[in-house]
py3Dmol code that shows the C-alpha trace and the ligand (Angstrom):
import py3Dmol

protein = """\
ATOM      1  CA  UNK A   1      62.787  -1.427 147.957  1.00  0.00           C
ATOM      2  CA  UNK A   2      65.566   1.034 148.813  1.00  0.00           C
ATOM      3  CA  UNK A   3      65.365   4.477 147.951  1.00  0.00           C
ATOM      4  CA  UNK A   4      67.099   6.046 144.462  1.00  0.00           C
ATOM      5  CA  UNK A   5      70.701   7.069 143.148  1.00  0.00           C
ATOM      6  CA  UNK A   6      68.627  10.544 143.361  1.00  0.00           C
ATOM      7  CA  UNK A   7      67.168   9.781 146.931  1.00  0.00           C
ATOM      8  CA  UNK A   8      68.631   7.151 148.725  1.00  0.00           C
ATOM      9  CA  UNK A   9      66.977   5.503 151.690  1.00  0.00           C
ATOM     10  CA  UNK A  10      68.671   6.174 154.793  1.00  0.00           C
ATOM     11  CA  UNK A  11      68.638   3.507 157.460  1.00  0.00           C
ATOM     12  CA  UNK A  12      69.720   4.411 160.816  1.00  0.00           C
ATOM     13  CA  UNK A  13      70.495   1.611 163.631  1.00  0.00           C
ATOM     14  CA  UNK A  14      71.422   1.306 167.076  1.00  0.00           C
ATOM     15  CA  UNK A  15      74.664  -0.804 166.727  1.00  0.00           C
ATOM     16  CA  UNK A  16      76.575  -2.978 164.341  1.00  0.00           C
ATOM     17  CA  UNK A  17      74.827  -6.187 165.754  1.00  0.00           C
ATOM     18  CA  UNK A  18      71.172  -4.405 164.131  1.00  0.00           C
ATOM     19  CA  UNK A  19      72.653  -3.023 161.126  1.00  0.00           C
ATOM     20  CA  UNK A  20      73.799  -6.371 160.288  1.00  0.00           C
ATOM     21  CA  UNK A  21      70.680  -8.236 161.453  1.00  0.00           C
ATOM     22  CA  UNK A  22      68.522  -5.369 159.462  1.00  0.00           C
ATOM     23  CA  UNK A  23      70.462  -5.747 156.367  1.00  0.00           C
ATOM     24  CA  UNK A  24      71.242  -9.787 156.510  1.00  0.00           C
ATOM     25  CA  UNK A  25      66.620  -9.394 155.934  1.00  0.00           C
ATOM     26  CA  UNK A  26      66.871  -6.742 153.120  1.00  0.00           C
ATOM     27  CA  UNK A  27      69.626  -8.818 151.168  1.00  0.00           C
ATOM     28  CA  UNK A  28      67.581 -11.998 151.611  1.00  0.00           C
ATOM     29  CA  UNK A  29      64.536 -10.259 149.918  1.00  0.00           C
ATOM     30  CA  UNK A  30      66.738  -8.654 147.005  1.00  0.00           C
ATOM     31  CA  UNK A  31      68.338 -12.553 146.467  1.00  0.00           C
ATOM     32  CA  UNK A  32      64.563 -14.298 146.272  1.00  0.00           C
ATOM     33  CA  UNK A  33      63.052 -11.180 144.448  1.00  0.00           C
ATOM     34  CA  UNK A  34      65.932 -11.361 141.371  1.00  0.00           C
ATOM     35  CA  UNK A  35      65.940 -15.308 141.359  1.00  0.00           C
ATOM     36  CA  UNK A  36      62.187 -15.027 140.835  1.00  0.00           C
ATOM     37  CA  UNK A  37      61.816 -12.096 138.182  1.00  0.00           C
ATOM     38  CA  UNK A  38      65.030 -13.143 136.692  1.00  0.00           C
ATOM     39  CA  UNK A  39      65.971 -16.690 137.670  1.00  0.00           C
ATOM     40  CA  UNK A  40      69.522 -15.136 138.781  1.00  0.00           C
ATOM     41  CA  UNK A  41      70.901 -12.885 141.450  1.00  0.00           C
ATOM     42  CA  UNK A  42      74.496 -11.284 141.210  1.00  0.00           C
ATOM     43  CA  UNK A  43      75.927  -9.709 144.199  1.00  0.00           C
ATOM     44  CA  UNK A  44      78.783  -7.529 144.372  1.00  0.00           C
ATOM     45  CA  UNK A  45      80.544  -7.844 147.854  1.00  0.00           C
ATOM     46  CA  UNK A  46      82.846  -5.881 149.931  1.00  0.00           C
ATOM     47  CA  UNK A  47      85.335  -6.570 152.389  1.00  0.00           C
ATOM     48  CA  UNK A  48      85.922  -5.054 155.795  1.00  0.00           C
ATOM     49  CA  UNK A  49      84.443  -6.137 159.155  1.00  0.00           C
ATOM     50  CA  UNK A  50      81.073  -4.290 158.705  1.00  0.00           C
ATOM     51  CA  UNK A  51      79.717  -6.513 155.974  1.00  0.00           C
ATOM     52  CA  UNK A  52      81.047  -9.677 158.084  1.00  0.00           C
ATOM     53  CA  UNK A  53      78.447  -9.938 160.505  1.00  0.00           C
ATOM     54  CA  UNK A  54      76.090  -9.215 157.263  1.00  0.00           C
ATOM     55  CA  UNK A  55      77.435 -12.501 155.328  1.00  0.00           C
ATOM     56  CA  UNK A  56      77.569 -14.633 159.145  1.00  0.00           C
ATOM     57  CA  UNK A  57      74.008 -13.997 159.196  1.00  0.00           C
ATOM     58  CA  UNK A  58      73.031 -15.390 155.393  1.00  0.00           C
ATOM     59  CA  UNK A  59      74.709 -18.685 156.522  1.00  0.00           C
ATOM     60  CA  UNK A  60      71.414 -20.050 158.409  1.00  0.00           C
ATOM     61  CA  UNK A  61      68.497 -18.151 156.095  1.00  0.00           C
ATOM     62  CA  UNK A  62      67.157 -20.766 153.346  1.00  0.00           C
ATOM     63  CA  UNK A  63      68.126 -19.074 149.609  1.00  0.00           C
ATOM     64  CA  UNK A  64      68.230 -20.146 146.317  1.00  0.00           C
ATOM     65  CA  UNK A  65      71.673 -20.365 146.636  1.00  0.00           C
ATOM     66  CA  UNK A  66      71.797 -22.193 142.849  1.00  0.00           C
ATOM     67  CA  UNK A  67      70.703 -18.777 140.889  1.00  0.00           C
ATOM     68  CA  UNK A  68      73.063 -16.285 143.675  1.00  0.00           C
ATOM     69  CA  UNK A  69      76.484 -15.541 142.043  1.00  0.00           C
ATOM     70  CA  UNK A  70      78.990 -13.972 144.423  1.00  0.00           C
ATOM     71  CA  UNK A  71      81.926 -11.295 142.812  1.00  0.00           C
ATOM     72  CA  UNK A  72      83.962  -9.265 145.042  1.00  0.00           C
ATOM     73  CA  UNK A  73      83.782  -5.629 144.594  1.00  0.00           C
ATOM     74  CA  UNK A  74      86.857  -4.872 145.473  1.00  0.00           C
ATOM     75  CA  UNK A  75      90.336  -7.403 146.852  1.00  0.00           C
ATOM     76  CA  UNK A  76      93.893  -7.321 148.554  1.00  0.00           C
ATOM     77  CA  UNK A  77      96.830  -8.356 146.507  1.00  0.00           C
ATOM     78  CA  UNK A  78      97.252 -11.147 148.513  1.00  0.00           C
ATOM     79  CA  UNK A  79      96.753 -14.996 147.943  1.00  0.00           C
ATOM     80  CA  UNK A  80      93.263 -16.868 148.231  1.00  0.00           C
ATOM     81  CA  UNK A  81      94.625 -18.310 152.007  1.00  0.00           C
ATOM     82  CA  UNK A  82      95.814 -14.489 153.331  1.00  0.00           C
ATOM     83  CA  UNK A  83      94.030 -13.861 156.371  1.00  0.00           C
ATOM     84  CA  UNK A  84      94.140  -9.989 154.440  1.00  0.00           C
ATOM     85  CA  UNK A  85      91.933 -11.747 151.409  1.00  0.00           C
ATOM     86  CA  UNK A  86      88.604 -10.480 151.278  1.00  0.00           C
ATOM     87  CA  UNK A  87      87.641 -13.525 149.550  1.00  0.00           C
ATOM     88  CA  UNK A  88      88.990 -15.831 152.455  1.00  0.00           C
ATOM     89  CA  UNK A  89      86.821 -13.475 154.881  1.00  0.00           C
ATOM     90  CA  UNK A  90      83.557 -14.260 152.622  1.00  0.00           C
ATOM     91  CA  UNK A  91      84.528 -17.494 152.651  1.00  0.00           C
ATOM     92  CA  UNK A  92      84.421 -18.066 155.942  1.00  0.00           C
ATOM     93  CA  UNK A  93      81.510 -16.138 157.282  1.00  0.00           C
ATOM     94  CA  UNK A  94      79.505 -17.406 154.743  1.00  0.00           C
ATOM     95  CA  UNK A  95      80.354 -19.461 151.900  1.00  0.00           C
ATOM     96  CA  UNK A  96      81.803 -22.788 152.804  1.00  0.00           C
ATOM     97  CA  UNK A  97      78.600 -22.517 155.253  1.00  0.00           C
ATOM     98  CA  UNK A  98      76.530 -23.078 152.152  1.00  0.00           C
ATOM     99  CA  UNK A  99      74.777 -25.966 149.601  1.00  0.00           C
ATOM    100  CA  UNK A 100      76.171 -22.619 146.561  1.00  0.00           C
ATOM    101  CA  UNK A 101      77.547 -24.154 143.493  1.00  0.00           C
ATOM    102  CA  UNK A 102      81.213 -23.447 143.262  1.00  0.00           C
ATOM    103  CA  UNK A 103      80.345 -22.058 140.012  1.00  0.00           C
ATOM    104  CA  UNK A 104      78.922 -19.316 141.699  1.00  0.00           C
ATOM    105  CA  UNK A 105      81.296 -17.844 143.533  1.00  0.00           C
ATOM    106  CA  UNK A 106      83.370 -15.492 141.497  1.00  0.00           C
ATOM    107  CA  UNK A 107      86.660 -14.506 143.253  1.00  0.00           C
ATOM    108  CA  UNK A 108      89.448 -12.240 141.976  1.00  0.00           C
ATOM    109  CA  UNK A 109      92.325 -14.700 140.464  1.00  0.00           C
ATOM    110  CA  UNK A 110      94.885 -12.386 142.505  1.00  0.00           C
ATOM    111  CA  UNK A 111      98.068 -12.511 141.149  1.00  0.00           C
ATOM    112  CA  UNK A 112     100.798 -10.761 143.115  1.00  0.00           C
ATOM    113  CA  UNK A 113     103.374  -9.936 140.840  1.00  0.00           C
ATOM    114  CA  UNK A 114     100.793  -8.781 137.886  1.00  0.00           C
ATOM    115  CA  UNK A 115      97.964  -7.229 139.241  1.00  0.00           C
ATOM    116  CA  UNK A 116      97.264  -5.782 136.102  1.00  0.00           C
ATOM    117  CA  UNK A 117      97.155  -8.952 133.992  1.00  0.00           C
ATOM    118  CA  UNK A 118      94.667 -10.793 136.927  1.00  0.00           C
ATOM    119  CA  UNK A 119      92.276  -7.103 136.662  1.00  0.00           C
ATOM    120  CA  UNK A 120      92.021  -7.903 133.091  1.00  0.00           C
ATOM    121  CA  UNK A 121      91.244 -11.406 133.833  1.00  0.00           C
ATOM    122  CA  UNK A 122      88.367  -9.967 136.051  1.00  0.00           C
ATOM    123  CA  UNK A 123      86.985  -7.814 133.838  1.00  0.00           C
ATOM    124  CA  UNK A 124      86.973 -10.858 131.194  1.00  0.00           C
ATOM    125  CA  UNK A 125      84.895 -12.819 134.298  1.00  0.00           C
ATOM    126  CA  UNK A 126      82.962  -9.596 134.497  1.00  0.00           C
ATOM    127  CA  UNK A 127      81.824  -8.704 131.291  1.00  0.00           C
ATOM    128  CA  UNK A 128      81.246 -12.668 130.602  1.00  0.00           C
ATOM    129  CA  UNK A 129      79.223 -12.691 133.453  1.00  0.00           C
ATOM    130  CA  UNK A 130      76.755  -9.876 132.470  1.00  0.00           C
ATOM    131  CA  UNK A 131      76.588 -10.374 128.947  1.00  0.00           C
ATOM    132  CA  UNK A 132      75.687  -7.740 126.687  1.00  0.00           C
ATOM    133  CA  UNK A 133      75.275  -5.093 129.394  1.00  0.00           C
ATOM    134  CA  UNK A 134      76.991  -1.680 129.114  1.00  0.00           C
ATOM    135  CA  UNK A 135      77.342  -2.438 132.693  1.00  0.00           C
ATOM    136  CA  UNK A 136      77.166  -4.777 135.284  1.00  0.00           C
ATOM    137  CA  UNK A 137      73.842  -4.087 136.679  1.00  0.00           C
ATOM    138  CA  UNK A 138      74.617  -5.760 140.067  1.00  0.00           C
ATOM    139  CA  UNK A 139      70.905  -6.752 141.614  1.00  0.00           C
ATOM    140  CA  UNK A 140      73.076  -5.573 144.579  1.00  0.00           C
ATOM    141  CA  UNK A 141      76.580  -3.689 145.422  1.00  0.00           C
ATOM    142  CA  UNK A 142      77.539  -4.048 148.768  1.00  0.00           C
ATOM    143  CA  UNK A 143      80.386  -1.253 149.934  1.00  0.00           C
ATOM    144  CA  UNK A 144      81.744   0.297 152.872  1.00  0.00           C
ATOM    145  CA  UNK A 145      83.708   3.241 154.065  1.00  0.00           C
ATOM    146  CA  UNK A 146      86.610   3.869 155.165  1.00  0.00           C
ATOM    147  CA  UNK A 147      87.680   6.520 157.396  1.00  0.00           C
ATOM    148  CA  UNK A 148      89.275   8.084 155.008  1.00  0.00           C
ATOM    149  CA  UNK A 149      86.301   8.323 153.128  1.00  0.00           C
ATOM    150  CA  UNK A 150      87.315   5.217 150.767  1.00  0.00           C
ATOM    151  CA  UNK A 151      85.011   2.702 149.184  1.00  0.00           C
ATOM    152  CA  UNK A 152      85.860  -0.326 147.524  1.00  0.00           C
ATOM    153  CA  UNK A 153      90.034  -0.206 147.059  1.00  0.00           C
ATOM    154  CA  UNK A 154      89.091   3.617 145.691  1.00  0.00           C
ATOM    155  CA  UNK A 155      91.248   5.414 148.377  1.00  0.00           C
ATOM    156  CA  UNK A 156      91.609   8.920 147.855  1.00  0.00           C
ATOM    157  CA  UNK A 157      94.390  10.565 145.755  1.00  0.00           C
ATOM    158  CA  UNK A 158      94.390   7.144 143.172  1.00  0.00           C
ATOM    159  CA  UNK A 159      94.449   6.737 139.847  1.00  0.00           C
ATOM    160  CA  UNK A 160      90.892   4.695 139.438  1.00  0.00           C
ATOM    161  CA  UNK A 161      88.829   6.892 140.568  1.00  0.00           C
ATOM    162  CA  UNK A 162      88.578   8.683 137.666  1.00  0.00           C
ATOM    163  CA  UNK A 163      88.885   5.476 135.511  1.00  0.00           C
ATOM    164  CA  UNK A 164      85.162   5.804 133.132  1.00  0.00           C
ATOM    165  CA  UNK A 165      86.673   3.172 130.517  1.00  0.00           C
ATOM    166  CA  UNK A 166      87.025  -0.270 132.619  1.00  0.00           C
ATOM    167  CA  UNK A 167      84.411  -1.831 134.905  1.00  0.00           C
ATOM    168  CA  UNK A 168      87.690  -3.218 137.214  1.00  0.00           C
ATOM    169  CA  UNK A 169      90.999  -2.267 137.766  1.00  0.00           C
ATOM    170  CA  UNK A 170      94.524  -2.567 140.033  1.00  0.00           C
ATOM    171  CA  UNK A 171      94.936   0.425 141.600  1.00  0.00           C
ATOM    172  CA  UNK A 172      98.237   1.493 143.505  1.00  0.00           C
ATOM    173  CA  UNK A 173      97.599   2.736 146.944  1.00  0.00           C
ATOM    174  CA  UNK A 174     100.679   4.798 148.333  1.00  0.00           C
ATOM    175  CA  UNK A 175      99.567   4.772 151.454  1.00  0.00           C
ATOM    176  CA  UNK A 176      99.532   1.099 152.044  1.00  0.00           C
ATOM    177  CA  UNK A 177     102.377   0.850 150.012  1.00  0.00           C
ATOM    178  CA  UNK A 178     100.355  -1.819 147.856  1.00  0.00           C
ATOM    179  CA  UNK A 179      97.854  -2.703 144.737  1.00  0.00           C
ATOM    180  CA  UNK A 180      94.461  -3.292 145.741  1.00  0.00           C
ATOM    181  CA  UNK A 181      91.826  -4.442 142.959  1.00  0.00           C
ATOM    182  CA  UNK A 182      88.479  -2.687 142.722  1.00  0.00           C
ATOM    183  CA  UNK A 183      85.361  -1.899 140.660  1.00  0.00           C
ATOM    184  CA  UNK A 184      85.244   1.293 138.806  1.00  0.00           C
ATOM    185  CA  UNK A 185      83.128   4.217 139.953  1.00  0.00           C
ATOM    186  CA  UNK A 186      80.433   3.529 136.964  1.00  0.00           C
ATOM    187  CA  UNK A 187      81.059  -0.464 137.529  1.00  0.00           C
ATOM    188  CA  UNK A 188      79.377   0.299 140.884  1.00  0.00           C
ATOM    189  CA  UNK A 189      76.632   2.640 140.170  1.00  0.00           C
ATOM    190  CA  UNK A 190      75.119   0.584 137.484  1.00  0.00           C
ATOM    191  CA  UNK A 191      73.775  -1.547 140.123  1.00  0.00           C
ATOM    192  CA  UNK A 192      70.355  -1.517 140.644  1.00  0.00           C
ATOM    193  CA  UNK A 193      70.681  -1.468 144.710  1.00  0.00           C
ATOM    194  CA  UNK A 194      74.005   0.439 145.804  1.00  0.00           C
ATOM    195  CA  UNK A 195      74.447   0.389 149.491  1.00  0.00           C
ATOM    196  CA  UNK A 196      76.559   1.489 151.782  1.00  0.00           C
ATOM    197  CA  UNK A 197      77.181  -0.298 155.278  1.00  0.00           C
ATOM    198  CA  UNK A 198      78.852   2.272 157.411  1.00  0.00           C
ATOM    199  CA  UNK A 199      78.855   1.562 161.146  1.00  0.00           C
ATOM    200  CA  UNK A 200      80.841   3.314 164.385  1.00  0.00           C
ATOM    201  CA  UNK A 201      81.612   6.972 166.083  1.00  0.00           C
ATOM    202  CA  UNK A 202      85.270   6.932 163.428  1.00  0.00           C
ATOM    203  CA  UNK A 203      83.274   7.176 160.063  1.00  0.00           C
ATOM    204  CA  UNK A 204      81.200  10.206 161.489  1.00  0.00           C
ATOM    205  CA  UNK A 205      83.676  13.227 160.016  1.00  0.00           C
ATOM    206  CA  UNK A 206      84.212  11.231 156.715  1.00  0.00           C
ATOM    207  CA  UNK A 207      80.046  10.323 156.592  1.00  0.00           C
ATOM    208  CA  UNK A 208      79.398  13.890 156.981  1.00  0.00           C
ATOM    209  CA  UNK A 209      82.247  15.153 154.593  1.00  0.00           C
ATOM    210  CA  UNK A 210      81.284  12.618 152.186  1.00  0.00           C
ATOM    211  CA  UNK A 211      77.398  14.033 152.487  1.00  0.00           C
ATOM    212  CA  UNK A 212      78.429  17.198 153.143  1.00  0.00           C
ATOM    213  CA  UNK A 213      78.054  20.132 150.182  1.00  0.00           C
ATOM    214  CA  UNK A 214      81.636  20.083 149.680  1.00  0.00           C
ATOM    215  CA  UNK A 215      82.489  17.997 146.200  1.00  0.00           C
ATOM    216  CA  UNK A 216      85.996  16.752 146.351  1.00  0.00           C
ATOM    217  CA  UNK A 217      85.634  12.796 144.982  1.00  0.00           C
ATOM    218  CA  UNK A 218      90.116  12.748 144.923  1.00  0.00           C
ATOM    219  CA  UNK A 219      89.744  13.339 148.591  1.00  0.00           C
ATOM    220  CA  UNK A 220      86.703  11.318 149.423  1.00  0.00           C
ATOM    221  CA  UNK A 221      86.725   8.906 146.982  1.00  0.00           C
ATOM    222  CA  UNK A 222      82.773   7.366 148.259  1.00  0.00           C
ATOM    223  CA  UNK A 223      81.472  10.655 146.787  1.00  0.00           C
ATOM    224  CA  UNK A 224      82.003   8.697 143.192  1.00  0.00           C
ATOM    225  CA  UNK A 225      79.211   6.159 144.027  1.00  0.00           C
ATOM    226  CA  UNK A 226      75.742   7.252 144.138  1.00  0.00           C
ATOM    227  CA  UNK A 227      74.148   4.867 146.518  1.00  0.00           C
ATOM    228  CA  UNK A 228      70.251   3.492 146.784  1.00  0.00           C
ATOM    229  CA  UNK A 229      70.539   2.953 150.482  1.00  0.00           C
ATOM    230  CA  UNK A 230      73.068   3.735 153.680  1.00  0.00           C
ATOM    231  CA  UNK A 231      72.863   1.628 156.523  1.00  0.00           C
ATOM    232  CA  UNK A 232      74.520   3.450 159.227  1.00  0.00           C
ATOM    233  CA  UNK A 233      74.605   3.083 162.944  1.00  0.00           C
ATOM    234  CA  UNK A 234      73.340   6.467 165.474  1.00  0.00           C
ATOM    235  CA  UNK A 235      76.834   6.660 166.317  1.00  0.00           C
ATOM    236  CA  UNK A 236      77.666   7.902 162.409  1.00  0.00           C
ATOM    237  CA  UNK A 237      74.795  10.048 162.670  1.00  0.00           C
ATOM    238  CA  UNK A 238      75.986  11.247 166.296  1.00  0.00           C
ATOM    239  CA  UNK A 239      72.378  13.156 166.144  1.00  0.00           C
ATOM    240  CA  UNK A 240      70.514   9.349 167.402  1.00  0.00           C
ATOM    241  CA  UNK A 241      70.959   8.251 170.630  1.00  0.00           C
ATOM    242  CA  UNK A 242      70.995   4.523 171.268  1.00  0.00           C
ATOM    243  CA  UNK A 243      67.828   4.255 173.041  1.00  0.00           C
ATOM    244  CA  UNK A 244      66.359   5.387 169.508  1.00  0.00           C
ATOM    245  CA  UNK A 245      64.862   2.769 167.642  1.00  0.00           C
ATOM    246  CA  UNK A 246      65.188   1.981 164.152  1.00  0.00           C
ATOM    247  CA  UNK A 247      64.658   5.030 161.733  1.00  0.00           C
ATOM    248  CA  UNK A 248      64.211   5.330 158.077  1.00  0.00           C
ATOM    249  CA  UNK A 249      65.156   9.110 156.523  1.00  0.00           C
TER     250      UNK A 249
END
"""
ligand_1 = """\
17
LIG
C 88.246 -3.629 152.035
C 86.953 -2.978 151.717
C 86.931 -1.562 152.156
C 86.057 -1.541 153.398
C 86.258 -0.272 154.152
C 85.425 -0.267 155.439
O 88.734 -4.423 151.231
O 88.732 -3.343 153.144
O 86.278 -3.328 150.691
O 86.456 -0.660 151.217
O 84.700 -1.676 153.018
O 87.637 -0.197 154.481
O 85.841 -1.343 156.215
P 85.179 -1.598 157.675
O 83.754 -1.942 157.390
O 85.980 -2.752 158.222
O 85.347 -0.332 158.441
"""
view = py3Dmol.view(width=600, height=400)
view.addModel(protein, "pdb")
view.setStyle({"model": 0}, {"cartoon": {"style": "trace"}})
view.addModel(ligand_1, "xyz")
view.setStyle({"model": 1}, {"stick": {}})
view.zoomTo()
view.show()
């Protein structure tokens, strides 16, 4: 089990390649532990490159792939076949790899010219999804980090980070000049596992900032979520030198 919101386990590895291996094991336990106690898992996931190698290595492990439901955490505006979609990426690393019911897999029904109209549609799929819940209490949210100290399309200085009354929302990023769709900050930490995947030497300054005793969530948007587990590699940490092995804080 990770740690809590309160005192999150903190996994440190050598390099991407082990982060992803170490996690690709945890996630596997999390998917057979929920479709036991619960006969269903639902999985929030993000995009980026990080998680990639994470959802490559779930294509050859043996799952109950019929009780797993896949939702994206956060999406481009861009259509299903963009080689920006987040959904396209899953997709490829790991889904059309896989015996999962197409009823299972949950992506965002993008639509370019109203991205507020296909976030409401979400939240519909959402909220249908998890019934009665307050919340969507993911069995796991997967997120990364930007640079920038974003998570999930909440880049700093936007309008949904402060967002308390929807679970998911289009958000206008100025800086990429674009809307992104993402979970809401409490859409995210009802999950019951939160975890970040952070991994190379150009997260360090916005690890430590977001970490750090200074609480500024407009300008690092990741200090919104409060995570069960980071997986980072020694290279975040710049304290762990590669010949370490694996450590647990
Ligand atoms: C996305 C993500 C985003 C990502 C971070 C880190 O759609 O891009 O969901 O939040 O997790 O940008 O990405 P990397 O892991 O590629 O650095």
């Amino acid at each position: 089990m990770s740690g809590t919101a309160a005192d999150p386990t903190r996994n440190v590895l050598a390099d991407p390649e082990s982060l992803q291996a170490f996690a690709a094991d945890r996630v596997c336990e999390i998917i057979r532990a929920a479709a036991e106690r619960r006969g269903v898992c639902r999985i929030s996931l993000s995009g980026g490159s990080t998680p990639k190698g994470l959802y490559r290595r779930l294509a050859d492990r043996d799952l109950p792939w019929e009780k797993t439901h896949w939702f994206w955490g956060d999406e481009r505006n861009v259509a299903a076949d963009d080689p920006d979609s987040n959904a396209r990426m899953v997709r490829e690393a790991l889904l059309d790899h896989v015996p999962v019911p197409p009823a299972n897999v949950h992506p965002v029904p993008v639509d370019p010219d109203s991205p507020a109209a296909a976030a409401e549609a979400y939240e519909a799929t959402l909220r249908e999804a998890f019934g009665d819940s307050p919340w969507p209490d993911w069995d796991l949210a997967l997120l990364g980090m930007g640079d920038d100290a974003h998570t999930a399309s909440l880049f700093p200085g936007t309008a949904a980070i402060d967002r308390r009354d929807r679970w998911f929302l289009e958000n206008w990023v100025e800086k990429l000049d674009t809307y992104r769709y993402t979970l809401t900050a409490p859409a995210i930490n009802s999950g019951r596992e939160i975890w970040f995947l952070v991994a190379g030497e150009g997260k360090r300054e916005a690890y430590r900032l977001v970490t750090g005793p200074t609480r500024d969530p407009h300008r690092y948007p990741a200090q919104t979520i409060r995570p069960t587990r980071w997986l980072v590699t020694a290279d975040v940490l710049g304290d762990h030198r590669p010949g370490d092995g694996p450590r647990e804080d």
